[in-house]
C-alpha positions in Angstrom: 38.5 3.6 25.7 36.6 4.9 22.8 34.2 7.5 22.9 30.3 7.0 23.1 28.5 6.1 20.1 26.0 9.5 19.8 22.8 7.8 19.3 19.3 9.4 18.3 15.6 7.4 18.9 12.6 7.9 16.7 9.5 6.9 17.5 9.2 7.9 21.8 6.1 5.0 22.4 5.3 3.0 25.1 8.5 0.1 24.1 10.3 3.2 24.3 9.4 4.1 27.9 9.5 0.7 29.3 12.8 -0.6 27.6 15.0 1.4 25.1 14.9 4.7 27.8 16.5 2.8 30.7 18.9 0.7 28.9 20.5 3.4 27.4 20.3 5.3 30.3 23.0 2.7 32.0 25.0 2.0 28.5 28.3 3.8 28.8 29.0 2.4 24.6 26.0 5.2 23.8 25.4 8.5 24.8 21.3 9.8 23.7 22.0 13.2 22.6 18.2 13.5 20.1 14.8 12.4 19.7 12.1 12.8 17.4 8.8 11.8 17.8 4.9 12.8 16.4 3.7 12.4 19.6 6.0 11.6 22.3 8.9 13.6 23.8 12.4 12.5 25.9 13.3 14.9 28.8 16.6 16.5 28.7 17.1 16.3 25.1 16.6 17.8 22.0 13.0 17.3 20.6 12.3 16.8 17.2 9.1 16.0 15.1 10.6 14.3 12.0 14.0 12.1 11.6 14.8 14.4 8.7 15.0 17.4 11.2 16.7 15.8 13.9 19.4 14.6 11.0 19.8 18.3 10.3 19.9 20.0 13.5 22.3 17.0 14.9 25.1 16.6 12.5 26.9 15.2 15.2 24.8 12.1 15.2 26.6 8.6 14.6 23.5 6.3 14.9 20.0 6.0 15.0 17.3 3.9 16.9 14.0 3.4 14.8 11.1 2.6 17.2 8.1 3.2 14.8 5.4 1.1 14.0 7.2 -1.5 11.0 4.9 0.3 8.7 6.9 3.4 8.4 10.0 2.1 9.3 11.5 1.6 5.9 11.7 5.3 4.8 13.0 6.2 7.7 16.2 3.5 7.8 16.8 4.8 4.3 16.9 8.3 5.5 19.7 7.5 8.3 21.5 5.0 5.8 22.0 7.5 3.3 23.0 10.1 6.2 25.9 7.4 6.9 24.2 6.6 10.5 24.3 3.5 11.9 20.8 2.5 12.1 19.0 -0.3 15.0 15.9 -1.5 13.6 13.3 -2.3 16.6 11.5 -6.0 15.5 9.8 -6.7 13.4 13.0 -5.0 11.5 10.0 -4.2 8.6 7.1 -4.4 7.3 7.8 -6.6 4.3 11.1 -8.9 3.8 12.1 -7.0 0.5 12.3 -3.5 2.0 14.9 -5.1 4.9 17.0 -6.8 2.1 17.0 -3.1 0.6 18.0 -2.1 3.5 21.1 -4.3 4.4 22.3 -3.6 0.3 21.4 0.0 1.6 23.8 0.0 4.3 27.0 -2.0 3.0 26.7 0.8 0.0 26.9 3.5 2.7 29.5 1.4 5.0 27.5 1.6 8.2 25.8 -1.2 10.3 22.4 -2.1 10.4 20.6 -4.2 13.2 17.8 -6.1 12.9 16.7 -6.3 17.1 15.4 -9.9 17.7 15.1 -8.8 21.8 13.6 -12.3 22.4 16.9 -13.9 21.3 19.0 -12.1 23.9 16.6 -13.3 27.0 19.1 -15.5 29.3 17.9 -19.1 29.1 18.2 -19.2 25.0 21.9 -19.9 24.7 21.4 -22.7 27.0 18.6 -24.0 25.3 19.9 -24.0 22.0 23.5 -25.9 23.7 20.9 -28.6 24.8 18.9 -28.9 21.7 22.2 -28.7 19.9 23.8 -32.1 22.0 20.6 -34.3 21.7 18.3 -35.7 18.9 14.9 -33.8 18.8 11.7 -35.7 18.3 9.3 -33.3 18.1 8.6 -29.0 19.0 5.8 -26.9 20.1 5.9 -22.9 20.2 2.7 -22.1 22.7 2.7 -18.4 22.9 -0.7 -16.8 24.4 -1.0 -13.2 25.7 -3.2 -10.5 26.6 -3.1 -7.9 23.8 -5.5 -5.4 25.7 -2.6 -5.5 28.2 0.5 -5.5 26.1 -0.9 -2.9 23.4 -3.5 -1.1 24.7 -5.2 1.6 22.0 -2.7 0.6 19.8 -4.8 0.7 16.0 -1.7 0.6 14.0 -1.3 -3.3 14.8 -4.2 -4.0 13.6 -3.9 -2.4 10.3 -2.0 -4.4 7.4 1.6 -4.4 8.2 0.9 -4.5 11.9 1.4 -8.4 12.1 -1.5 -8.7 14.7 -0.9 -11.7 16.8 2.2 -12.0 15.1 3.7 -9.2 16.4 4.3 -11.4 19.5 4.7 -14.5 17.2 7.2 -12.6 16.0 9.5 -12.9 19.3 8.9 -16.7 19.5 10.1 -17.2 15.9 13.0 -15.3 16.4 13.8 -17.6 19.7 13.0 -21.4 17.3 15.1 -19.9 14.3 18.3 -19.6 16.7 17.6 -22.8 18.4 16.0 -25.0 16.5 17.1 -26.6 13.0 16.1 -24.8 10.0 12.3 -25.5 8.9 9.5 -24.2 7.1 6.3 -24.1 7.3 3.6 -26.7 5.8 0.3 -25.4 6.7 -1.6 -22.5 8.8 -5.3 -21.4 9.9 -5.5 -17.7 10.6 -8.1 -16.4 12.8 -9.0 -12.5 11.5 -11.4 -10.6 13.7 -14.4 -9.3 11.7 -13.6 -5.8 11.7 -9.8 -6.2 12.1 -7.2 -6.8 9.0 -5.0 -8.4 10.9 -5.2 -11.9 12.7 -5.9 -12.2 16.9 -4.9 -15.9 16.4 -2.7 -18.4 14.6 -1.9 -22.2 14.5 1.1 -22.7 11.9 2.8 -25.9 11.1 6.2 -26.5 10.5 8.9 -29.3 8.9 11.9 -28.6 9.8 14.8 -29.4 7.6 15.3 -33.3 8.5 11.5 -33.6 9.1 11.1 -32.8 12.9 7.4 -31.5 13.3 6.7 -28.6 14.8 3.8 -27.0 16.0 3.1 -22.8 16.6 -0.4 -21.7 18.8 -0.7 -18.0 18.9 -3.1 -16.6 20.7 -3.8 -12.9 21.8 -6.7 -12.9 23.8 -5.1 -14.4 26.9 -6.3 -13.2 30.4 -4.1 -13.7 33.7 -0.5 -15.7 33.1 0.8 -15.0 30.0 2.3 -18.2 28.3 5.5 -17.6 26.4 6.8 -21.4 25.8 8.8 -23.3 23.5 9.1 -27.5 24.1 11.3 -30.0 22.6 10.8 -33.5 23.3 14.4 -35.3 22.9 16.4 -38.4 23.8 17.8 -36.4 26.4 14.4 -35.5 28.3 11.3 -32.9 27.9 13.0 -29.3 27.1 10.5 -26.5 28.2 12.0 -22.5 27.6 9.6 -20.8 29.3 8.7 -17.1 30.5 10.0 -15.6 26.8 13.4 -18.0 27.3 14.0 -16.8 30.9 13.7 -20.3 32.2 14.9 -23.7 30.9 13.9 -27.0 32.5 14.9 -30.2 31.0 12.6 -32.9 32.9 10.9 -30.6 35.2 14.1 -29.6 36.9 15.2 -26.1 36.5 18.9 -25.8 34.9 18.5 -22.1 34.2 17.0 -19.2 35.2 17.9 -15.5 35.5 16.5 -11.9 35.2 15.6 -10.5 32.0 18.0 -8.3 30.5 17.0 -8.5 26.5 17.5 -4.6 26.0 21.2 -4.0 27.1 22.3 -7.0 25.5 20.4 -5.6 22.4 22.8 -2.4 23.0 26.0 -4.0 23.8 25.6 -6.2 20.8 24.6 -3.0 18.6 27.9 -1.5 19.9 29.5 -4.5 18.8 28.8 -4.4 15.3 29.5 -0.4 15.1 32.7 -0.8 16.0 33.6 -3.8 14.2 31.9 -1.9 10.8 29.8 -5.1 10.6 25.6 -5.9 10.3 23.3 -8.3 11.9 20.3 -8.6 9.8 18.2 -12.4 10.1 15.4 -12.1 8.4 14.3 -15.8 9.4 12.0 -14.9 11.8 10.3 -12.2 9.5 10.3 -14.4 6.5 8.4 -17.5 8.4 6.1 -14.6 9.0 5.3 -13.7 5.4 4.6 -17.0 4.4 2.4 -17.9 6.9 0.2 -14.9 5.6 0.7 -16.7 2.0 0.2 -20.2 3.2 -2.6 -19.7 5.9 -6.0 -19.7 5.3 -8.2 -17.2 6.9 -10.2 -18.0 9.2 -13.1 -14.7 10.0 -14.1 -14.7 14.5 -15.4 -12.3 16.2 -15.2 -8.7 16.0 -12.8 -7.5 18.8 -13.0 -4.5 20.7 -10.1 -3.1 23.1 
């Protein structure tokens, strides 16, 4: 059995905490021996406050884990690449789609693997859903996806500044689910709603075509209070398709055909294994790019200041 992959984190935030922590924690394909952080620091582990130093101080290191904001993200990956480490990109993989293409010519230079982390893609109803919408015709598509961002980011300014996405950064997660399931489209048409004093958008309704014409609709919404809504519909010739809870649940009808606990971060891990060893990358920029051109096609729309 081959040894653990030595793995370093950067950026110790809350996404951090919540998911990257435990799910290595249990991985027996990586072993954390490293961190370095600003702010943040990893108990039983070597601490350090830039990637550069931890690179030094831990030759030993095979691969890194790059959990800062997307703003800074690029010089970082480029840093690791250019050590020769294996390098897991946290989504939105960047801040712009050029820098990630840079980055994948960056790493098959270098020979090491680079993994753009599309966590929503690895929730346990999407295979299923895209088997489904892969056997029957589809009519039509709707992406609702409405949160709470005072609850999911709380004090965080950095996605509100440009290259923070803003209500996109969800968006982001439901794009990456419709590019895997759905056919291939693009969009036609989007109204972007920018708070006053913010510089990124709170809300978004895009339009998409997909490749044989299928219309698709995307509502994004970050001021959601109480349930969440994290859906994707399909109407078919095979029935109503709803992937709900973030594509832990898929009903076709209103009967439940699928529905299992989350596990989006250790399947992130075994499949970033499975790319080290097989000296291979994973890098779809789909969702990323459909992200960029809503913020070239959409017109901007000016609400409300928002406070947190």
């Amino acid at each position: 059995m081959s040894q653990p992959i030595r793995i370093g984190i950067v950026g110790v935030g809350k996404i951090v905490r919540d998911q990257h922590l435990p799910a290595l924690a249990k991985d027996q394909d990586f072993r954390l021996v490293a961190a370095a952080s600003r702010h943040g620091k990893v108990d039983g582990i070597p601490n350090h406050r830039t990637i550069e130093a931890m690179l030094a101080a831990e030759p030993s290191l095979e691969a890194v884990s790059l959990c800062m904001p997307p703003q800074f993200r690029y010089d970082a990956a480029r840093t690791a690449l250019e050590a020769k480490k294996h390098v897991f990109l946290e989504k939105p993989p960047g801040a712009t789609v050029s820098e990630v293409e840079d980055l994948k010519t960056l790493a098959t230079r270098n020979g090491v693997s680079l993994f753009a982390s599309w966590h929503s893609r690895y929730a346990p109803a999407v295979e299923a859903a895209r088997a489904f919408l892969t056997s029957a015709k589809i009519n039509s598509a709707a992406i609702i996806w409405k949160e709470d961002v005072r609850r999911w980011h709380p004090n965080q300014e950095w996605i509100w500044e440009p290259g923070g996405f803003g209500v996109f950064d969800p968006g982001i997660n439901a794009l990456s689910i419709a590019t895997y399931i759905l056919p291939p489209m693009f969009i036609t048409s989007a109204v972007l709603d920018f708070p006053e004093n913010r510089a990124a958008p709170v809300a978004a309704q895009v339009s998409f075509r997909t490749s044989n014409g299928i219309p698709v609709a995307m509502d994004l919404d970050w001021l959601q209070t109480g349930p969440q809504s994290w859906d994707i519909l399909a109407e078919t010739g095979k029935g109503r398709m709803v992937l709900s809870g973030g594509g832990a649940k898929l009903a076709i009808d209103g009967t439940v055909v699928h529905d299992e606990p989350e596990a989006e971060y250790p399947m992130l891990y075994k499949r970033f294994a499975e790319i080290v060893r097989a000296g291979a990358s994973d890098v779809d920029l789909a969702p990323l790019q459909h992200v960029a051109d809503a913020f070239m096609l959409g017109k901007r729309n000016v609400v409300e200041a928002f406070f947190d």
